[in-house]
N, C-alpha and C positions, 0 to 999 in steps of 0.2 A: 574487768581486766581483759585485756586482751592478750591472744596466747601467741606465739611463736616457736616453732620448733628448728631446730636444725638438722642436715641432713645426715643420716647414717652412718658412722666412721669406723675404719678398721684400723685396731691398733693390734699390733702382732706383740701382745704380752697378756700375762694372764691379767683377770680382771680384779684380783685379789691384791696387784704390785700396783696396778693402775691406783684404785681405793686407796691404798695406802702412803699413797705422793697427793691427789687431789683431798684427801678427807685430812688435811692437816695445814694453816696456812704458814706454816713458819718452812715450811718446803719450800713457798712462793718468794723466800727472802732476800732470798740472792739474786733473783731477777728483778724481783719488783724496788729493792734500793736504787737501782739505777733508773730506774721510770720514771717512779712516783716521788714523791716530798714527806717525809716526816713519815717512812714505812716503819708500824709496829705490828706484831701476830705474835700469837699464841697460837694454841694448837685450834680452838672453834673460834675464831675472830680477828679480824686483821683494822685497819683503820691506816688512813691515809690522806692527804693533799695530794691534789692536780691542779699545776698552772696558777695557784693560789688559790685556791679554794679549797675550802673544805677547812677542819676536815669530817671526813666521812669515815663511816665503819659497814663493815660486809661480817655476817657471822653464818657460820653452822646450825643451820635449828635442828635437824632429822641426819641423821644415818642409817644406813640400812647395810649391813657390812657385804660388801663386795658386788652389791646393786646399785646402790642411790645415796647421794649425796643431795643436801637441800640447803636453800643457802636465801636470805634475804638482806638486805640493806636498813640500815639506823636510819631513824625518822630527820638527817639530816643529809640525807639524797633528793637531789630536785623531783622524783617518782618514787612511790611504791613500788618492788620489783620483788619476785621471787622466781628463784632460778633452779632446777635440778640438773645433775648430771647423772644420767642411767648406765649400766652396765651390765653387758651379757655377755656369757663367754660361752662362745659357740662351737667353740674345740680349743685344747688345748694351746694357749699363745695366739689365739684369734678371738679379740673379743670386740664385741659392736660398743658405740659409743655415742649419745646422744643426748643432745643439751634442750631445756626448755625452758625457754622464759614467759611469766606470765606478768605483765607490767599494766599499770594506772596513766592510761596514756588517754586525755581528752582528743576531740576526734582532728584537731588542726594539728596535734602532737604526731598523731599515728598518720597525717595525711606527711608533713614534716619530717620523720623520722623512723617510719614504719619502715620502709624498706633498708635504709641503712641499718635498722636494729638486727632485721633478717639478716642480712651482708655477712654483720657483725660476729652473730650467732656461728653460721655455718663455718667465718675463719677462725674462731673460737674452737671449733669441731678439730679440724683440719689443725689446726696449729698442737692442738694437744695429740692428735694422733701422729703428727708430723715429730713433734717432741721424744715420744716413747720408740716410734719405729727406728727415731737413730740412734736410742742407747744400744 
């Protein structure tokens, strides 16, 4: 598997509010109806169509309450994928934030789409820190 990390992000809320919006996908509902096709979630599992395809399911395997979040994909994703989202609160209302992905990518995939996965990762970062710094 090959690993990808994201860069570092500061989100000005504690990391206990953060956890408690990312560690539940039925949070994800109201945005993800208007994106995706056929969005359902519960609170460790979401499943959905893109563009017609699918569909696919993302769950919850691990929690670590106000740390770590772990997350992998149903065997009906074109990859293996396993993804965490880390958190450290380094003062109060300043907490770091960082995503990993470790994906099943052969080496034409990873020459293909290596760097967009990276891209991908960091506005992943950014968008969720971007998200919380403007509630």
């Amino acid at each position: 598997m090959t690993t990808y990390e994201s860069k570092i992000v500061a989100v000005k809320k504690r990391a206990e509010d953060i956890f408690r919006v990312l560690a539940d996908f039925r949070n994800f509902s109201p945005i993800a109806q208007d994106k995706l096709e056929n969005w359902s979630a519960n609170e460790d599992s979401c499943s959905f169509s893109y563009k017609g395809m699918g569909p696919f399911g993302i769950k919850i395997i691990e929690r670590e309450e106000f740390k770590t979040i772990k997350f992998t994909g149903d065997e009906k994703l074109p990859m293996q994928f396993f993804m965490w989202i880390q958190l450290k609160e380094v003062a109060p209302y300043d907490t770091r934030l960082k995503i990993t992905v470790k994906a099943e990518l052969n080496m034409m995939m990873k020459m293909m789409v290596g760097k967009k996965l990276q891209e991908g990762i960091d506005a992943l970062a950014d968008g969720i820190a971007t998200a919380f710094n403007a509630l």
